[in-house]
Biotite code that builds the C-alpha atoms (Angstrom):
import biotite.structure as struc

atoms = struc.array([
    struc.Atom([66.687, 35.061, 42.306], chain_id="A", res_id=1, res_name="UNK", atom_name="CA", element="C"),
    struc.Atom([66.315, 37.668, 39.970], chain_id="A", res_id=2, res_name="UNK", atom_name="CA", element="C"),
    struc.Atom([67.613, 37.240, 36.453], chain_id="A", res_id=3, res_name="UNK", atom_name="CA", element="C"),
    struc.Atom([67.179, 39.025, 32.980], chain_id="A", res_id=4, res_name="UNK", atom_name="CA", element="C"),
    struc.Atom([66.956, 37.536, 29.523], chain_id="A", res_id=5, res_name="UNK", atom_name="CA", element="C"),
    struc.Atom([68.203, 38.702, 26.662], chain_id="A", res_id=6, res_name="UNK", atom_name="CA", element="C"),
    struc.Atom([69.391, 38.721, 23.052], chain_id="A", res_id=7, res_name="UNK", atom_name="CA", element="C"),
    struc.Atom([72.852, 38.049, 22.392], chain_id="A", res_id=8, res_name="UNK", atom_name="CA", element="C"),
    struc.Atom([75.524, 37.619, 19.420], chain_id="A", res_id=9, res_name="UNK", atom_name="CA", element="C"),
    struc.Atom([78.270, 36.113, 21.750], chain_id="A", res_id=10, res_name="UNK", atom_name="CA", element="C"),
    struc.Atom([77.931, 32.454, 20.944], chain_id="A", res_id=11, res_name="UNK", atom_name="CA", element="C"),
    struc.Atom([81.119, 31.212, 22.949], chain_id="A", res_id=12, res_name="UNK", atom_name="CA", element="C"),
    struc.Atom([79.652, 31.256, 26.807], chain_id="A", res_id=13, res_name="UNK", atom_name="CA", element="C"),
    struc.Atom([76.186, 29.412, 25.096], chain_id="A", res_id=14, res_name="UNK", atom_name="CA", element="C"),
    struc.Atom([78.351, 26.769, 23.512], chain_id="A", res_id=15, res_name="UNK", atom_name="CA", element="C"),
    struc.Atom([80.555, 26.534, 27.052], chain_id="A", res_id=16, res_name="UNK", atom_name="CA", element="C"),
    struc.Atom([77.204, 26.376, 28.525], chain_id="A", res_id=17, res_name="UNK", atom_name="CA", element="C"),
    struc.Atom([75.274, 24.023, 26.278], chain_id="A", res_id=18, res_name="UNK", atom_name="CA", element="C"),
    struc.Atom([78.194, 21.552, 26.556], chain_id="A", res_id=19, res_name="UNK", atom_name="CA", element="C"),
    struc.Atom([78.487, 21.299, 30.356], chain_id="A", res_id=20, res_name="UNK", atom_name="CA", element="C"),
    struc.Atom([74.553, 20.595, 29.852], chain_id="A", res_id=21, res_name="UNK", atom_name="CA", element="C"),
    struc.Atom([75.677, 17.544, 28.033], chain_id="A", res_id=22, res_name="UNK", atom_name="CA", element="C"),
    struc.Atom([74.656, 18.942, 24.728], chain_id="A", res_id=23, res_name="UNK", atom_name="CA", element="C"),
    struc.Atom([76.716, 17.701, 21.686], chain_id="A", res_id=24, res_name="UNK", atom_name="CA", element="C"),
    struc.Atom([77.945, 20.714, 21.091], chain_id="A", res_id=25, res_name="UNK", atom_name="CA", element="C"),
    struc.Atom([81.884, 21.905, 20.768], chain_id="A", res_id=26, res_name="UNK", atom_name="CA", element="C"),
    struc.Atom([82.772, 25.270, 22.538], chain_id="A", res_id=27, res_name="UNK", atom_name="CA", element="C"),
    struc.Atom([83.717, 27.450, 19.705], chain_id="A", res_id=28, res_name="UNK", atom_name="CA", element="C"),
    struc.Atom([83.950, 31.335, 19.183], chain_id="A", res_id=29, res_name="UNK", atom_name="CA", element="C"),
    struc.Atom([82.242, 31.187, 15.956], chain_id="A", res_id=30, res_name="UNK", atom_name="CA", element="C"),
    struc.Atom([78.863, 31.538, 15.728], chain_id="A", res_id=31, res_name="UNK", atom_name="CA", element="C"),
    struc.Atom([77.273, 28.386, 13.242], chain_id="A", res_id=32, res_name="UNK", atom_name="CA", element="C"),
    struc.Atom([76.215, 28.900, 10.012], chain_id="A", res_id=33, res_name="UNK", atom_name="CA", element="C"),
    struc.Atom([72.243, 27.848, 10.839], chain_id="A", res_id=34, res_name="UNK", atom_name="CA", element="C"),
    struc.Atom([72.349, 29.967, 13.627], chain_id="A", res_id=35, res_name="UNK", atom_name="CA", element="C"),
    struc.Atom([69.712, 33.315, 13.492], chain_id="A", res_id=36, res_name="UNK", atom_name="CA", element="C"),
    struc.Atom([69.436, 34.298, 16.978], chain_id="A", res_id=37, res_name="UNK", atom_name="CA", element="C"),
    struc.Atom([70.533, 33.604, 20.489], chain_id="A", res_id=38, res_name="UNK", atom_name="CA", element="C"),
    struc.Atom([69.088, 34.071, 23.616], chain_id="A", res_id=39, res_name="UNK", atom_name="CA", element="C"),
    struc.Atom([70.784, 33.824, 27.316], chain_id="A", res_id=40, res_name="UNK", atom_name="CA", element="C"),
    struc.Atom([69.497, 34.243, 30.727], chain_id="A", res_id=41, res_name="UNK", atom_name="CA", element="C"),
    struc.Atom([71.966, 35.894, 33.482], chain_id="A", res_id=42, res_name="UNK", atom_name="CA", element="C"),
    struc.Atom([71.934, 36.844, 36.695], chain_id="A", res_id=43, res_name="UNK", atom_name="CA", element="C"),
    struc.Atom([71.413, 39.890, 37.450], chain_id="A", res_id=44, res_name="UNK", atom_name="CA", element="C"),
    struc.Atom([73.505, 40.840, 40.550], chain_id="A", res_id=45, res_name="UNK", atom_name="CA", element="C"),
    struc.Atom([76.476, 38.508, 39.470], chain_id="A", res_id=46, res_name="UNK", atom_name="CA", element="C"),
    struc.Atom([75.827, 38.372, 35.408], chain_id="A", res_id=47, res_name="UNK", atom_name="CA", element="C"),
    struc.Atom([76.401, 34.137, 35.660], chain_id="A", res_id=48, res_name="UNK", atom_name="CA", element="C"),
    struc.Atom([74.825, 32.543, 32.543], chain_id="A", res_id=49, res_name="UNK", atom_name="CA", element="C"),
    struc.Atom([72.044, 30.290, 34.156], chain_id="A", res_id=50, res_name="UNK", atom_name="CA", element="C"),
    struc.Atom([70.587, 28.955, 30.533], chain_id="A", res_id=51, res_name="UNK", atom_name="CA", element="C"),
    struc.Atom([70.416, 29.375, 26.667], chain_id="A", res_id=52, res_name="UNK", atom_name="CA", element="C"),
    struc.Atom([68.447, 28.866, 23.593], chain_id="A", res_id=53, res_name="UNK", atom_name="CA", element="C"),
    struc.Atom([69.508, 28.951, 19.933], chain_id="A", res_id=54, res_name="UNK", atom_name="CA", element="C"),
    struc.Atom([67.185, 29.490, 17.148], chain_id="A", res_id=55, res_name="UNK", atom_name="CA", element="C"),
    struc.Atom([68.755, 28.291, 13.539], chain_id="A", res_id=56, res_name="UNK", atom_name="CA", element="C"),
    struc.Atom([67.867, 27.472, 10.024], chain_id="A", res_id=57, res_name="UNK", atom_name="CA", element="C"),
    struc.Atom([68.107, 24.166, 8.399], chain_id="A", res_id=58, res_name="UNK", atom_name="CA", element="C"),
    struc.Atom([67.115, 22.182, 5.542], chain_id="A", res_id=59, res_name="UNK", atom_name="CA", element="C"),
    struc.Atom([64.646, 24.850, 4.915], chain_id="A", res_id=60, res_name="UNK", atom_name="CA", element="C"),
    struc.Atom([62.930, 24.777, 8.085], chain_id="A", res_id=61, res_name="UNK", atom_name="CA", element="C"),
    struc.Atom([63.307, 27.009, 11.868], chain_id="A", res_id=62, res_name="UNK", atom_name="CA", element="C"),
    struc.Atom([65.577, 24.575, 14.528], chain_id="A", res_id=63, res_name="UNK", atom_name="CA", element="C"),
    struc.Atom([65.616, 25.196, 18.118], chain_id="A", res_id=64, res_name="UNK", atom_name="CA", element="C"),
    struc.Atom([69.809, 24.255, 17.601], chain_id="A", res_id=65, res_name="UNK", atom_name="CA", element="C"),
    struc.Atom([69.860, 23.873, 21.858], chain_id="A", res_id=66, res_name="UNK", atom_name="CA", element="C"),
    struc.Atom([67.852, 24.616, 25.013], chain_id="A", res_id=67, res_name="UNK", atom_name="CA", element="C"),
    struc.Atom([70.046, 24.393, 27.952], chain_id="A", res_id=68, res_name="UNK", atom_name="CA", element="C"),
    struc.Atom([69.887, 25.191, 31.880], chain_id="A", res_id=69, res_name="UNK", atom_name="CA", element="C"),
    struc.Atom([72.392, 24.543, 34.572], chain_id="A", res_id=70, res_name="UNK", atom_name="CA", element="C"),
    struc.Atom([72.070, 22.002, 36.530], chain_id="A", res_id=71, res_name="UNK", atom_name="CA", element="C"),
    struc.Atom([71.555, 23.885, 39.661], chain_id="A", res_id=72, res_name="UNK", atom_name="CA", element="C"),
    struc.Atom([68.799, 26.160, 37.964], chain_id="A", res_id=73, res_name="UNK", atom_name="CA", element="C"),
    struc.Atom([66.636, 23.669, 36.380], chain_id="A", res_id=74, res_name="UNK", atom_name="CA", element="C"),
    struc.Atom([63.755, 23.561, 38.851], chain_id="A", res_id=75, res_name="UNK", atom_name="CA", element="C"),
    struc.Atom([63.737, 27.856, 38.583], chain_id="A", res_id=76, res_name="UNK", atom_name="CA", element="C"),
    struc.Atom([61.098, 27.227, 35.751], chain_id="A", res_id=77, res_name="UNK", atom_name="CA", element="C"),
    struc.Atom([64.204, 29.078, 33.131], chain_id="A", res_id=78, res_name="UNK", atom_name="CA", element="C"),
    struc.Atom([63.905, 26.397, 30.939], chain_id="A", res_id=79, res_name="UNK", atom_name="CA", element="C"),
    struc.Atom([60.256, 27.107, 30.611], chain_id="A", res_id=80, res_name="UNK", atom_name="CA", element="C"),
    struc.Atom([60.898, 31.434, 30.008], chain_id="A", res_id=81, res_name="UNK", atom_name="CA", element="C"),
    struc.Atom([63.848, 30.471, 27.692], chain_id="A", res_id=82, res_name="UNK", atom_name="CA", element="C"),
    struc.Atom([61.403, 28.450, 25.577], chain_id="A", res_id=83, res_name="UNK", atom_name="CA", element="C"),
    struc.Atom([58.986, 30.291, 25.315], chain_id="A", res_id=84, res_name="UNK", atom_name="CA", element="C"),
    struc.Atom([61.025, 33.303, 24.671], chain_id="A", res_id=85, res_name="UNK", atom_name="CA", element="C"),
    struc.Atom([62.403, 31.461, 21.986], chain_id="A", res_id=86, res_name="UNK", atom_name="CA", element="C"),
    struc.Atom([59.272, 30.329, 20.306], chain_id="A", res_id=87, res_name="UNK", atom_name="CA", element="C"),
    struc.Atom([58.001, 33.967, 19.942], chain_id="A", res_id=88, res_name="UNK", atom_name="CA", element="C"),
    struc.Atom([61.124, 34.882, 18.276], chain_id="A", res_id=89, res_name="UNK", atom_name="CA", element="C"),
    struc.Atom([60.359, 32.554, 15.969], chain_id="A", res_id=90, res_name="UNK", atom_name="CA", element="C"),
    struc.Atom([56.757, 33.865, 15.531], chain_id="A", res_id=91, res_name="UNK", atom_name="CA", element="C"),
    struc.Atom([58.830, 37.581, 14.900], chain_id="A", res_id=92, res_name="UNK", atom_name="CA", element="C"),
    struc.Atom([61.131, 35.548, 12.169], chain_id="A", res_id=93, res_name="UNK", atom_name="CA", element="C"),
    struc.Atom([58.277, 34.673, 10.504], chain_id="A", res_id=94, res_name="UNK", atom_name="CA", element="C"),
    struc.Atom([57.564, 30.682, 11.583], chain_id="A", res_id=95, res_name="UNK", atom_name="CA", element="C"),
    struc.Atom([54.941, 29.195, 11.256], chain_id="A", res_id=96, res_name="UNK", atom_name="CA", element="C"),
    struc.Atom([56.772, 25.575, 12.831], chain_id="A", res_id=97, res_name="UNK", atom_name="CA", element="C"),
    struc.Atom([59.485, 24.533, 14.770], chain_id="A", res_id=98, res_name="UNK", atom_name="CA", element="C"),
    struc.Atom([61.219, 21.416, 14.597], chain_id="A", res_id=99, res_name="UNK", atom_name="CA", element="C"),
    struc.Atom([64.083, 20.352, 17.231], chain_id="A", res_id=100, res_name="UNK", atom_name="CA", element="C"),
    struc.Atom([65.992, 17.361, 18.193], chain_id="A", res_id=101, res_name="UNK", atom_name="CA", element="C"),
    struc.Atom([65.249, 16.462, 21.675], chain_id="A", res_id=102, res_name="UNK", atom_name="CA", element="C"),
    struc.Atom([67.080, 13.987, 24.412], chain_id="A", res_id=103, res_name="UNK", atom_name="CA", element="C"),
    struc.Atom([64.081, 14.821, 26.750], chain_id="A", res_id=104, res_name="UNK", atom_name="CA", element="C"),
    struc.Atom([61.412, 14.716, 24.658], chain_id="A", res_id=105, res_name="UNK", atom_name="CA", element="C"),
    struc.Atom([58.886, 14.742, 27.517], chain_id="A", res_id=106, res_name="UNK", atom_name="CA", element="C"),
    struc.Atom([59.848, 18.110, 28.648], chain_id="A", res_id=107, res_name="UNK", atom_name="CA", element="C"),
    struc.Atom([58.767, 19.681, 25.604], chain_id="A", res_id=108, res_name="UNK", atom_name="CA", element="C"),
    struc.Atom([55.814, 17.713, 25.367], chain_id="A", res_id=109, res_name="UNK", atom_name="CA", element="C"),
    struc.Atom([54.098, 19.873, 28.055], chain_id="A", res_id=110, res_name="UNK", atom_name="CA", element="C"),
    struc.Atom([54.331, 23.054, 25.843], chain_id="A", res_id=111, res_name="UNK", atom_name="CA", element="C"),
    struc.Atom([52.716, 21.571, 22.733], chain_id="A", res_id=112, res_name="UNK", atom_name="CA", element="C"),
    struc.Atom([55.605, 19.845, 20.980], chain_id="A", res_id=113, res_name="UNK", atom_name="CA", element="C"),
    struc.Atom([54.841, 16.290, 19.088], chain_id="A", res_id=114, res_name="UNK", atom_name="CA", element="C"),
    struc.Atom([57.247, 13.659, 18.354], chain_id="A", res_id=115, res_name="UNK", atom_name="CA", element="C"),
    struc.Atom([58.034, 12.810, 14.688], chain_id="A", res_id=116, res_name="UNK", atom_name="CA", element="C"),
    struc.Atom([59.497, 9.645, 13.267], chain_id="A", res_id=117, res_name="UNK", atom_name="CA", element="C"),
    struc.Atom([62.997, 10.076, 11.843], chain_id="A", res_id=118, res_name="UNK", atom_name="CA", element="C"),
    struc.Atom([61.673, 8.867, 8.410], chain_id="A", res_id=119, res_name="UNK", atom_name="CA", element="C"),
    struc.Atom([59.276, 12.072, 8.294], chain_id="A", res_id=120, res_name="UNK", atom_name="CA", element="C"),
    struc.Atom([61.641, 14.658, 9.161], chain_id="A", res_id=121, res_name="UNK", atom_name="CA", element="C"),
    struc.Atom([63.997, 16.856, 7.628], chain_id="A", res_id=122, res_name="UNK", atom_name="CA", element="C"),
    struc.Atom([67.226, 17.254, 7.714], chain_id="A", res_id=123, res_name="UNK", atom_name="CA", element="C"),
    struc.Atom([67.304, 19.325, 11.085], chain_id="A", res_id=124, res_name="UNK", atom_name="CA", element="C"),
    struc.Atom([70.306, 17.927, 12.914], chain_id="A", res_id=125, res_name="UNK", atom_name="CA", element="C"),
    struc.Atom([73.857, 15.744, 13.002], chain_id="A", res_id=126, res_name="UNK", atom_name="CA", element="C"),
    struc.Atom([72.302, 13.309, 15.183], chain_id="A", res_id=127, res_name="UNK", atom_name="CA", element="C"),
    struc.Atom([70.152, 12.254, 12.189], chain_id="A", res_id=128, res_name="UNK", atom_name="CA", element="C"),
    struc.Atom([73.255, 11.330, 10.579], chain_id="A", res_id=129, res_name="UNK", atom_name="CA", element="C"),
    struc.Atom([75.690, 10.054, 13.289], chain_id="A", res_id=130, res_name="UNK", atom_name="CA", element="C"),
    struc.Atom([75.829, 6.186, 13.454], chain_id="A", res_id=131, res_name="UNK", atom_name="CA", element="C"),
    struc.Atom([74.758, 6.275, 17.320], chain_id="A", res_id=132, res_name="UNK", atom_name="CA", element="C"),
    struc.Atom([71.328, 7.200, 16.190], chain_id="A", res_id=133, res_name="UNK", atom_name="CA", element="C"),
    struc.Atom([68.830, 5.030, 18.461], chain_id="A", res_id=134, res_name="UNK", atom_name="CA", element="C"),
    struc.Atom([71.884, 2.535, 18.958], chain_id="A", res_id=135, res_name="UNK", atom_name="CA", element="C"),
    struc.Atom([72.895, 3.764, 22.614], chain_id="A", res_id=136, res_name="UNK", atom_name="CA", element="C"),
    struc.Atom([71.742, 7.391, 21.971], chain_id="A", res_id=137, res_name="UNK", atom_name="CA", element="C"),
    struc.Atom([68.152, 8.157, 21.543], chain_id="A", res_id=138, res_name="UNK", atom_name="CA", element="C"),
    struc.Atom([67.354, 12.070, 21.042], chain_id="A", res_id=139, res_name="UNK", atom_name="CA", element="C"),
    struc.Atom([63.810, 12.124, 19.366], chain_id="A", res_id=140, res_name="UNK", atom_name="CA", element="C"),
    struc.Atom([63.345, 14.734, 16.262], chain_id="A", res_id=141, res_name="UNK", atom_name="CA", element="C"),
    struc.Atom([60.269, 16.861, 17.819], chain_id="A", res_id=142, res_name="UNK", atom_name="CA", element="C"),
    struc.Atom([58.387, 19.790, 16.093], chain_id="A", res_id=143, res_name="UNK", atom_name="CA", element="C"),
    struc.Atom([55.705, 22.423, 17.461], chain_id="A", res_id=144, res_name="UNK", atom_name="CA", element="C"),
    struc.Atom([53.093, 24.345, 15.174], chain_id="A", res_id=145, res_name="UNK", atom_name="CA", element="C"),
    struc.Atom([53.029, 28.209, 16.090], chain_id="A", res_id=146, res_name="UNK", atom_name="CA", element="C"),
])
């Protein structure tokens, strides 16, 4: 498969994308607030979006807003290249940290990311807030040092 990865300012396929994933995230044509840049991985001989990654601002600290890969494509290692891609364009924006909220913690375990108890962390995401909250959804607030 070849594919190519790239920056992008078109927000609407990533949110289509991120919420087949199962991502909490409402399709929309407007790009966030938080949101800085946006990254997408394509196909090159058909241009189908195989997988995204957001990088925002919050609460005075860099997000990964969502990390998300097809279904079909997650054992193509994309997740992996759209991480990583993301993480050095945090290092160009100037971080120094990373902090994310993560359903499969694990997975970003293996490149360096730590767990952080809720009580520790800023303000990074809604799920913080929402009353499902480690009640019968259990994301885990994560953060990597650059």
């Amino acid at each position: 498969m070849n594919y190519r990865i790239s920056e992008t300012e078109d927000y609407y396929p990533i949110s289509v994308l991120c919420s087949e994933c199962g991502l909490e995230v409402e399709p929309s044509k407007e790009v966030p607030d938080h949101n800085l840049k946006m990254w997408k991985c394509e196909d090159e001989d058909t241009g189908e979006l195989l997988a995204a990654a957001v990088a925002g601002y919050r609460d005075g600290c860099y997000v990964l807003e969502q990390l998300a890969v097809k279904k079909e494509y997650r054992n193509e290692h994309l997740g992996e290249k759209m991480l990583l891609t993301a993480e050095d364009g945090f290092r160009r924006l100037g971080a120094d940290r990373i902090w994310g909220c993560a359903k499969v913690p694990d997975y970003y375990s293996q490149y360096g990311w730590v767990r952080i108890n809720k009580s520790l962390a800023p303000d990074i995401s809604d799920c913080q807030a929402c009353r499902q909250f480690h009640k019968t959804c259990f994301p885990c607030i994560i953060m990597k040092e650059l």
